[in-house]
N, C-alpha and C positions, 0 to 999 in steps of 0.2 A: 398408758400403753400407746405406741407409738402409731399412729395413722398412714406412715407412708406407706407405699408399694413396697415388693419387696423389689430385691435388686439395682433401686435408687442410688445406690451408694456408687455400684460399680460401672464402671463405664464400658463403651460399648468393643473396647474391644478386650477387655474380660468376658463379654458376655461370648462371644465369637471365637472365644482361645475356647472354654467349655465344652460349644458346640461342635468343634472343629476337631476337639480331643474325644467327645461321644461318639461322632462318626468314624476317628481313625481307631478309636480301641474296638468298633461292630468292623470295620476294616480287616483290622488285625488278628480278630476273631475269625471272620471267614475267610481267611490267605491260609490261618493255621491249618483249619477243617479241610481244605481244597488240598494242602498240601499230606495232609495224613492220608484221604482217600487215593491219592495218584502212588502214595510209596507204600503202601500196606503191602505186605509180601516181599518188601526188599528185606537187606541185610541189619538186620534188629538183635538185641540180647536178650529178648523175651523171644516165646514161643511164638509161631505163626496163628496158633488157638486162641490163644489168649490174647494177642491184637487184635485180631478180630472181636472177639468177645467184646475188649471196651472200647474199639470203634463203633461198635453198632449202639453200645448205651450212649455215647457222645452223642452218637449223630439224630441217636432217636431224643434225645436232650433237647437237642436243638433245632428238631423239626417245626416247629411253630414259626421260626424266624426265618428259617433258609432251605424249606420245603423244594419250591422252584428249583435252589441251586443246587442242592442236593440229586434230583434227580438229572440233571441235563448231565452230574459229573457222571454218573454211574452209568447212564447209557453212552455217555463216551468212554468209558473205558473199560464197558462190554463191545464195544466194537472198537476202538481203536489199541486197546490194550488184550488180545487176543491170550497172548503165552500169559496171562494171572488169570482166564476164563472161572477157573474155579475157586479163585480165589472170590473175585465179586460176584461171583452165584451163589458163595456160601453168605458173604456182607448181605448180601439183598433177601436173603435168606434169613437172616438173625435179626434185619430191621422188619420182613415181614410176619416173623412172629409176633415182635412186640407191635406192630401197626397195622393192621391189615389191609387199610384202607391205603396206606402208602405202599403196599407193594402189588393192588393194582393199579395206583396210577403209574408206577414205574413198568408194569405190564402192558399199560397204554401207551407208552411211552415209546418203548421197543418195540409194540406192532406199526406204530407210525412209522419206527427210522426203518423198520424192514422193509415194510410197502414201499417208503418210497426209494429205499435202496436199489428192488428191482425195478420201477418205474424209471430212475437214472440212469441206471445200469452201472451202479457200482457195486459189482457181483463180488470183491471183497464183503465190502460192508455188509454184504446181504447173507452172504455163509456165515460170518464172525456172527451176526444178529442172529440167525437159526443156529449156530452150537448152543449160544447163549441162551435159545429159548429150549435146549435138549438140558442144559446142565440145571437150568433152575426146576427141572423134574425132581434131580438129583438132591437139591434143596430144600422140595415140598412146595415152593411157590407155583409151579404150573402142573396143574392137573395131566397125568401121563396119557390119558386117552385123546382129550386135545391136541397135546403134542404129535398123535399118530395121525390124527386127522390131516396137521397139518403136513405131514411127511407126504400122507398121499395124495394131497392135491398138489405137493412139488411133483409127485411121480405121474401124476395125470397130466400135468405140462408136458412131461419128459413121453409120452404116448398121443403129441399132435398130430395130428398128418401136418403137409404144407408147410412146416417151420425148418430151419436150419437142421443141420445135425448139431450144429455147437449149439444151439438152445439147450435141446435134450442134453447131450452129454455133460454139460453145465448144473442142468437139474439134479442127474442122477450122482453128481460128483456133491453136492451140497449137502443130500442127502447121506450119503455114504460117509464123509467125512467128517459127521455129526456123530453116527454111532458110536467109535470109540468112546464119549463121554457120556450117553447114556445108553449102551448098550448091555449093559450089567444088571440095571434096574428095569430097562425092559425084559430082560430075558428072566430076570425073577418074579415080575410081577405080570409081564405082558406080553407071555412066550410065546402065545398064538399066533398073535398079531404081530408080532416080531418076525416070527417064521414066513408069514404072508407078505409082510415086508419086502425082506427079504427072498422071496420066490419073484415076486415083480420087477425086482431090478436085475433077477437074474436072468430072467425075460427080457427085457428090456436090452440090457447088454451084449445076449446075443445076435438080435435084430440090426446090431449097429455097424455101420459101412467102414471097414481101416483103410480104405484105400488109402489114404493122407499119411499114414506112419511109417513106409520108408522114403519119405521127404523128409522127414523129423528126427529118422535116428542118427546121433552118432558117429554109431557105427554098424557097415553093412551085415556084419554076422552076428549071433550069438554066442560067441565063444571069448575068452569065458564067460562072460558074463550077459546073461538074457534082457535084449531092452524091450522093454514092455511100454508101450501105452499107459497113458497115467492112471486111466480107467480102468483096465483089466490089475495094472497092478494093487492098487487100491481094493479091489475086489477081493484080490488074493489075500491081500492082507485081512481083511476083515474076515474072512472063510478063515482062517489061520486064527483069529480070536475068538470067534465062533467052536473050533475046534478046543478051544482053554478055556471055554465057557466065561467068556466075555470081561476077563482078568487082565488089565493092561497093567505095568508097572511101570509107567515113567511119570503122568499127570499125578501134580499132588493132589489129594480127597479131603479137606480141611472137614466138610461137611460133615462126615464119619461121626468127629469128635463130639458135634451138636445133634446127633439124631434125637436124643431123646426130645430138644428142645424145638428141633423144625419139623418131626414126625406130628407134634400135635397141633401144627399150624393148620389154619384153613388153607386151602388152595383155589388157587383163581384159574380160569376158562380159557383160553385164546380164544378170540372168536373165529368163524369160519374166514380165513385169506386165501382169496382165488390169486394166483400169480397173473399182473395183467398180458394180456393177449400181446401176441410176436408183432413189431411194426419194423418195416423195412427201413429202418435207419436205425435198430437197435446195433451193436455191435459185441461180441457174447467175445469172453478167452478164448484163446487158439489152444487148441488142444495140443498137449505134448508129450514126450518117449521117455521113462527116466532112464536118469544117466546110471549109471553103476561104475565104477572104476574097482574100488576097493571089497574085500572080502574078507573072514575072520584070519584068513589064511597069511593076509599080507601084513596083519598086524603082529606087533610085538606078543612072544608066549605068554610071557608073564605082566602082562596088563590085562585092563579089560576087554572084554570078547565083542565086536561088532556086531549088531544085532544083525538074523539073517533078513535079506531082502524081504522076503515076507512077513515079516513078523513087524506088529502094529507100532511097536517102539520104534522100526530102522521110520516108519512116515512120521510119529511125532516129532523127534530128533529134528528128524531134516528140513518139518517144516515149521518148527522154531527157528534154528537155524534163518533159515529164508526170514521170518519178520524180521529179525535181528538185522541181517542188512539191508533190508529194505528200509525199518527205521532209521538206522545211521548211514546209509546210503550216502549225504554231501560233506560226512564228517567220517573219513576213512579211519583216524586214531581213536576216535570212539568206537566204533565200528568194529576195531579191532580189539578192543579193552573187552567191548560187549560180548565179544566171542569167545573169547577166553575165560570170560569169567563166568560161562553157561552154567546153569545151576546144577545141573546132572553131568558134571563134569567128570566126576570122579566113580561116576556106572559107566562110563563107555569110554572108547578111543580119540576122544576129541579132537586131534590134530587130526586124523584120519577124515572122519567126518567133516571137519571144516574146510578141509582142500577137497573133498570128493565135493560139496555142497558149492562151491566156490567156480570150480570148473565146470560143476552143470553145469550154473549160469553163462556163465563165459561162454561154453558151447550151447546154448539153448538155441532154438530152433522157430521160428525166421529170425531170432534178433535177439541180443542179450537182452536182460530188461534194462542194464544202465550202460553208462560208457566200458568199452573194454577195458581202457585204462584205470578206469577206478577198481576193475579185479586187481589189476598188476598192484598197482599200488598199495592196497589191501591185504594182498601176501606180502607184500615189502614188510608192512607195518606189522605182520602177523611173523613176521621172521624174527625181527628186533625183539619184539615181545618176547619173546618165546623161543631164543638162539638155542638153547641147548637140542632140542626136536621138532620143530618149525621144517628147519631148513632140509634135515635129512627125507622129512617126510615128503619134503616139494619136490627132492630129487628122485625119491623112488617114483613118485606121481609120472616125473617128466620121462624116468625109463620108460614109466608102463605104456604112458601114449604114445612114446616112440616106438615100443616093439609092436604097438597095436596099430600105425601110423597107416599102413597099406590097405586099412578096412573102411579109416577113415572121414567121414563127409571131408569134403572139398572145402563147405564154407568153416567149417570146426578146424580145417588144415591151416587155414589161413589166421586165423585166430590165435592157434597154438607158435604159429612160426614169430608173430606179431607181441604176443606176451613174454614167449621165451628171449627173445630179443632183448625187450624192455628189460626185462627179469637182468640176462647175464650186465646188461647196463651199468645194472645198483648195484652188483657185485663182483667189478673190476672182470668181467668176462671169463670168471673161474669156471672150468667143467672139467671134466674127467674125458678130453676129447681123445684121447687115445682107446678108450672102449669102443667110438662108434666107428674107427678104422677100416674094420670089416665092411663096412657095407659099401665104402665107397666104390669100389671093386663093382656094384651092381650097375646095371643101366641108368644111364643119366635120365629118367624118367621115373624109376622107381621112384614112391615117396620119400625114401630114407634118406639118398643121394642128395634128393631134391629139396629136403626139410634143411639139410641142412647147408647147402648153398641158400635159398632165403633166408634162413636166420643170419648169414654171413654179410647178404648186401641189405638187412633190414639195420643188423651194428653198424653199418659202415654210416649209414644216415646220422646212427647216435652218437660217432666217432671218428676217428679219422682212417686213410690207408692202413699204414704201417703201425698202427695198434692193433687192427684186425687181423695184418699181419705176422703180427708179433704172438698173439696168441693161438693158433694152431699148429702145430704141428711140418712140418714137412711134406708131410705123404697129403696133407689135405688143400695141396697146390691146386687140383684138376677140379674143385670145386671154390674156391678163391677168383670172387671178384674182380673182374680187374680194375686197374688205378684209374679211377671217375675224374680223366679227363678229356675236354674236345680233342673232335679230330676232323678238323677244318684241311678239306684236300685240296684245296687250292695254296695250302704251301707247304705239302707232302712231296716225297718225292715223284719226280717226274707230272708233276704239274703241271709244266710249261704247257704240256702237248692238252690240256682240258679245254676245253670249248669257254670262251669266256673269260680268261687266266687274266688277261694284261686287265682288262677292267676290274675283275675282282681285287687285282693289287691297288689299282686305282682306287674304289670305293673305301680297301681296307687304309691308305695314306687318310682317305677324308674323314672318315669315320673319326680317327683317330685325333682329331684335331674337336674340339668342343663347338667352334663357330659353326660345325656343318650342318646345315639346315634337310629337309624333306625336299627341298626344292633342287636343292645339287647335289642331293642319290636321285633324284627323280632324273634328273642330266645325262647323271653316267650312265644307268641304268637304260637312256633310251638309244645308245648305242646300239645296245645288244641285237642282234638277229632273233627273232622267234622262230626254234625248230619245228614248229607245228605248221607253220607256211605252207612245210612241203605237200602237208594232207588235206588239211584244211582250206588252204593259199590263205591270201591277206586277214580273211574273218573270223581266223580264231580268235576263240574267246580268252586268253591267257597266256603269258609267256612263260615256259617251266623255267629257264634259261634266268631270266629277271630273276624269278622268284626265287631260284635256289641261289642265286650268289647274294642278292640283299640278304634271306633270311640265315646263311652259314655267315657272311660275313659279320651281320649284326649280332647274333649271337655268340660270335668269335669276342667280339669285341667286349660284350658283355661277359664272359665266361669267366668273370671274379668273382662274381655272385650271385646269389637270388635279386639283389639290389638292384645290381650291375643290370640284372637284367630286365628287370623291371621296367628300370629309367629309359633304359633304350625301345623298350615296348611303350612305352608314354610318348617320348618324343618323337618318334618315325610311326605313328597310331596311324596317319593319315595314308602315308605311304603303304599300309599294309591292307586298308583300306582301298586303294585301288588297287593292286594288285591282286586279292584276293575276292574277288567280287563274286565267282560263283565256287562252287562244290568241289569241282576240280583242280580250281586254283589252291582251295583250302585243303586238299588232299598232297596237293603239291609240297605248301608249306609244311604240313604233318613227315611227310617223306622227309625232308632237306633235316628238319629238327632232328629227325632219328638219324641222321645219318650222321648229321655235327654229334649227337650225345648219346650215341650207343652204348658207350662206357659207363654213363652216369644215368642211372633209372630216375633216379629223384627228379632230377634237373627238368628230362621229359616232362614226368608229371608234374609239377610245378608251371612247368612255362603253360603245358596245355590247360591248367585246372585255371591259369590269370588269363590265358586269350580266351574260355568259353568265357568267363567271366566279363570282360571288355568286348563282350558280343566280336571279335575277330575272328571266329570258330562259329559252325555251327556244330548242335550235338549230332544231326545226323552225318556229316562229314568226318567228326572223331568214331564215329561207331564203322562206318565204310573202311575206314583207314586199318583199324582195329584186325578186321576181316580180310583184309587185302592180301593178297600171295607175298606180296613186300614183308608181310610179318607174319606168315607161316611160323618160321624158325624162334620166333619168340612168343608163341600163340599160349604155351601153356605156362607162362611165365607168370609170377605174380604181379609184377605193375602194370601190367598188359588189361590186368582186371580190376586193379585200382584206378586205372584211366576211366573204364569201362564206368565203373556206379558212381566216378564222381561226376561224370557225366550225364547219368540219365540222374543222378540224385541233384542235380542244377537246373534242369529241365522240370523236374518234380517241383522243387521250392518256387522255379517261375511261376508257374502253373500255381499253387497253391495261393503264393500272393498273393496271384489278379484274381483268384475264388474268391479270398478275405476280402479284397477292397473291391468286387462288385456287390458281395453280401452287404458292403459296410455304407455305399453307397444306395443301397436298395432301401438300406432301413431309414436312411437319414432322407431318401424320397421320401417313404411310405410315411414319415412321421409330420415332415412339413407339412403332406397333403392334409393328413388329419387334424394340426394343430393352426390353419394358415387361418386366422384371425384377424391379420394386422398385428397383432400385438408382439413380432420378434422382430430381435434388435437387431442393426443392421452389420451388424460381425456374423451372427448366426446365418440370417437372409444371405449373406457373402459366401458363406461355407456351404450352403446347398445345392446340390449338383441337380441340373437339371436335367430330364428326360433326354435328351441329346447325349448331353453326358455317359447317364449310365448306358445306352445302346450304341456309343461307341469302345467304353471299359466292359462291354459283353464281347463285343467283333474283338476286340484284341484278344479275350479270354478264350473264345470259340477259337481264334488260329494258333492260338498256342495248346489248347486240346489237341488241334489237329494234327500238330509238329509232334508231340509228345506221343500221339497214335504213332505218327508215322515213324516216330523213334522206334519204338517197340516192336512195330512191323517188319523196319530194317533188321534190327540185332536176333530175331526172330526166325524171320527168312535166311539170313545168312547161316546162326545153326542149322537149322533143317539142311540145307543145301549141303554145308561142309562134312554133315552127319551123317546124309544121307550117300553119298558117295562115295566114305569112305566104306559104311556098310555094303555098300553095291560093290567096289573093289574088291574088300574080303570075301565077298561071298563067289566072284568071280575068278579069281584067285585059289580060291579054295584055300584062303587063310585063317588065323582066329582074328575073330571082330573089336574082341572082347582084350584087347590089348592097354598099355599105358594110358596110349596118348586119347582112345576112348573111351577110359574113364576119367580126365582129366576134364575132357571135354564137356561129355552127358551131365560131368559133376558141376560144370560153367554154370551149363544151360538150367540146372536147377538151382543152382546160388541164384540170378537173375532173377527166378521165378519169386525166389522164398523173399529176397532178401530190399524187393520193391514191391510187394502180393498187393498192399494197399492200391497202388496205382492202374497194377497191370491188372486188376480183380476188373475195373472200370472199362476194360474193353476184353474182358476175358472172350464175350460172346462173339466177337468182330476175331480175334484170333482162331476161336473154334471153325467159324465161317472161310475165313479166307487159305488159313495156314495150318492149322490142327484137326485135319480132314481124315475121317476112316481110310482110307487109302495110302494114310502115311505108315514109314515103319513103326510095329508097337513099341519096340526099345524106345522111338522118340515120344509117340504119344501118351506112354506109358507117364510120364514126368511132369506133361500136361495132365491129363488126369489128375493125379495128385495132388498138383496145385489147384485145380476146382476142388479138388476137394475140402482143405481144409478149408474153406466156409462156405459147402455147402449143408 
């Protein structure tokens, strides 16, 4: 018998192929497991019963070795995988039969991510973990008294004094949209307590303040369609299953199948979870209006019936629906596959659903949740898909909100003018424009007239003139753009006789030549006479005279392109730079720009969004100018308001910045202090900002707070003012108040509010002090209001 070792023979890297092959087949093993638990519920040729069934024996197989991983997937896709909720309450279910011990550590598990869900404040995670913990009643895994417990200490949050209202309505909304999944089995087993429930929130909801909901709607009226607060609707809906004795038919019930088998499990405890206490840096959802567009009535007869607004199925749908694009949210062609291929496709109107769900978003209220253009482009994709009923369904959508268009929000108008745009883009600018004929006929101020001259100069941006041209009609000349080009009056007719002429043709000869330096416009230029002499004598501060023939002439010169005109803002930087040294000089150049490119909106916006940018601008000078009598005539214009939030959204990002980099500065003090040993190397020691430092990166931070105030103060004061006088006019007059151009307006001064809240929240109290005083009109203060509201 042979004495060696074993393995003697083979060398070391047979021994290593072996080892390396044991770990990739325990590898390959747990990729498989990981992969069956993520697709359970997909598109399979067995039953959804009977996968389940032999996933839970696999997995209960192979709990001994992959216990850990096992649970981390299952509590991820109890919260991350919401629309299969019952599918993995039923798995979790059929594994805590056969293990008991494994389905409470996965009950450990889930009160961990819950707690600390609401301790983050990822108030997703934290509803998707409490459905989760209502559907595994439905299971057998969690004791249903439990479950109520925990319901009313969400509802005793939702009854603090001293907290938000978006706390509370946060609460009462978690709870409430729990029911549907186990509101059946409490109302069979735990009707009392149900009922009590239920009486509390019904308490509860009507204690609550809506000032903030017509900031949020839509649209101003209820007709046809009622827009409701997401709360009361929600409410309604649940009284409406309540009423059907708590029978929903859209969530599949796999659990059903395995009663007998989870009916005789043990069940496990929640233990008691307080929600932790409100702290003033928590940040809760903005409460919202839902949208309604569509009704059973707009859909096809012979398909299927739109579930009604109340009714628990039209909230399932929709807020499927929603995960779906929030999931594929940076992948629009998935996005769009995934919507089409909703599993309950074939119980409802799907097209209907997906563009009513679509355009909530789009018009949500302060802010879509993604880019706008990722809607547009999402219907693009959902058209292609889906050619034969896609596209008719997008055009009855786009009648409805046109014939609805006068009800409106302002910031939802602008939205719609901005998608429909993009929209006719991708499809060669086809519409049916001989139907909206009639309306042009109305005041150049109505929204109809008015939608659709913007959607006219937003094409023109996507295309050229005479394609824009080419596509309407005749009769729709009085609302047709005109051709976006300069108009430089210094070689208009009758020019000669302009103040300044012979030099501006001079300046425009040198320009024109590449050698011309800053130094020899600085020459020609000091020719000129300053008209302000006469009021001021020698010390004024600016000459308008300079300033308007360098900045028409330069921009003349530039006028081939965004390029063009760039280069020439690079090269004469310095020259604009002294000429523009204060507020009125910079009001000056804002006038001269409108006057060269009144034809061309873009170009405006464009040149103004690169000089705030190259600090040439300041933002309170773009907001003065904005207001001025000079641009009355174009006050309710849409670029007019695009100028407007890229401006204070420039000031915002400043400001934010220098927040991040004194925080980031702060911490790399606070660390050296604590870590200052000697022992750091001297790259680290390099990169430490010293006390100097950060107390000068705070003074730059503090005066740009203080711009940013004084921003909002300016564009603040100037509505009040322009608002308030025209109200005093009408009321003097004995006219209606309540006309176009002050709903245009009021609608301004609320996009502002809604559509920067983050910021302008930060000096809401200094606004109520200084400018949003009792003694103003209600019409104005009414808007403020609202805007405190939504977070208070």
């Amino acid at each position: 018998m042979s004495r060696r070792r074993p393995y003697d023979d083979d060398d070391g890297y047979d021994r290593g192929y072996r080892k390396k092959r044991r770990v990739s087949d325990s590898q390959e093993l747990e990729d498989h497991l990981e992969s069956l638990i993520l697709q359970v519920g997909e598109k399979s040729t067995s039953s959804l019963e009977s996968n389940l069934e032999g996933l839970a024996s696999v997995l209960e197989a192979h709990l001994p070795s992959f216990r850990s991983k096992f649970l981390r997937l299952l509590t991820y896709c109890a919260v991350k995988m919401p629309e299969k909720c019952t599918i993995y309450s039923t798995l979790v279910g059929l594994l805590n039969a056969k293990n008991f011990n494994f389905g409470g550590e996965f009950v450990e598990q889930m009160v961990r991510i819950f707690k600390e869900a609401l301790k983050s404040c990822s108030w997703d995670a934290a509803r998707y973990a409490l459905r989760f913990f209502a559907d595994l009643v439905n299971s057998h895994v969690i004791d249903a008294n439990s479950l109520l417990q925990l319901l009313d200490n969400m509802l005793d949050a939702a009854k603090e004094d001293n907290v938000p209202d978006v706390r509370r309505s946060w609460y009462i909304y978690a709870v409430l949209s729990c029911l549907p999944w186990v509101g059946r089995e409490l109302y069979e087993k735990k009707e009392q307590q149900l009922e009590m429930l239920l009486t509390t929130i019904g308490v509860l909801l009507n204690k609550r303040s809506k000032k903030h909901v017509p900031a949020l709607r839509v649209w101003t009226i209820d007709v046809p369609h009622t827009q409701e607060e997401y709360l009361d609707c929600l409410w309604e809906q649940i009284r409406k299953l309540k009423q059907d004795n708590w029978v929903e038919k859209h969530n599949p019930k796999p659990y059903l199948a395995f009663d007998s088998v989870l009916s005789e499990a043990l069940q496990h405890n929640l233990p008691n979870i307080l929600p932790p206490p409100h702290h003033d840096n928590y940040t809760y959802p903005m409460p919202t209006v839902i949208f309604r567009m569509f009704d059973y009535t707009d859909c096809p007869e012979n398909g299927p019936v739109l579930p009604g607004a109340h009714s628990i199925e039209r909230f399932l749908i929709e807020e499927h629906l929603h995960q779906i694009i929030e999931m594929y949210h940076l992948e629009r062609k998935e996005c769009a596959t995934n919507l089409m291929n909703f599993p309950y496709k074939n119980k409802v109107p799907l097209e209907y659903c997906i563009v009513e769900v679509i355009f909530s978003e789009l018009f949500n209220l302060p802010q879509p949740r993604y880019l706008e253009i990722f809607y547009g482009s999402l219907l693009i994709e959902l058209s292609k898909l889906q050619p034969s009923t896609m596209p008719q369904v997008l055009a009855q959508a786009t009648e409805i909100l046109f014939l609805r268009i006068e009800t409106m929000n302002t910031a939802c108008f602008d939205r719609f003018v901005c998608w429909f745009s993009y929209h006719l883009s991708n499809f060669q600018y086809r519409w049916s424009w001989e139907d909206w004929e009639e309306c042009l006929k109305l005041d150049h101020e109505h929204p109809r007239p008015k939608f659709i001259k913007e959607v006219l100069l937003k094409t023109l941006r996507l295309s050229y003139y005479q394609r824009i041209r080419d596509i309407v009609p005749r009769s729709y000349d009085c609302v047709l753009p005109p051709r976006p080009q300069p108009f430089y009056k210094y070689l208009a007719e009758g020019s000669s006789s302009l103040a300044g002429n012979q030099v501006a043709q001079q300046l425009l000869a040198a320009l024109k030549d590449r050698s011309c330096s800053p130094e020899d416009v600085l020459g020609l230029l000091k020719e000129l006479p300053n008209p302000l002499e006469e009021d001021e004598g020698p010390e004024a501060r600016y000459n308008p005279l300079k300033i308007d023939i360098f900045v028409q002439t330069l921009f003349y010169i530039g006028s081939k392109s965004f390029s063009h005109s760039f280069a020439a803002l690079a090269k004469f930087n310095q020259v604009f730079k002294l000429l523009a040294d204060s507020e009125e000089a910079q009001l000056c150049i804002l006038r001269s720009i409108y006057e060269l490119w009144r034809n061309h909106q873009q170009m405006i916006c464009v040149l103004i969004d690169k000089m705030l940018k190259i600090q040439l601008l300041e933002c309170a000078a773009v907001a003065n100018w904005i207001f001025s009598k000079e641009m009355s005539h174009d006050f309710t214009k849409l670029y007019i308001w695009e100028i407007l939030h890229l401006t204070i959204n420039k000031m915002s990002k400043y400001v934010n910045r220098l927040s991040r980099e004194v925080g980031e500065a702060r911490e790399k003090l606070a660390r050296s202090g604590a870590g200052s040993s000697g022992e750091d190397s001297d790259d680290s020691r390099d990169d430490r900002p010293t006390e100097e430092m950060v107390e000068r990166m705070e003074e730059r931070l503090e005066t740009a707070q203080g711009d940013q105030k004084n921003l909002f103060l300016i564009i603040f004061q100037r509505f009040i003012m322009i608002l308030s006088e025209h109200l005093v006019r009408c009321d003097t007059d004995n006219k209606e108040f309540d006309n176009y151009w002050y709903r245009w307006t009021i609608g301004r001064l609320q996009h502002v509010f809604l559509a920067h809240h983050e910021q302008v929240q930060k000096y809401s109290s200094t606004l109520e002090t200084l400018l949003f005083t009792q003694d103003l009109d209600p019409h104005i203060l009414d808007i403020f209001h609202q805007f405190v509201a939504l977070n208070s």
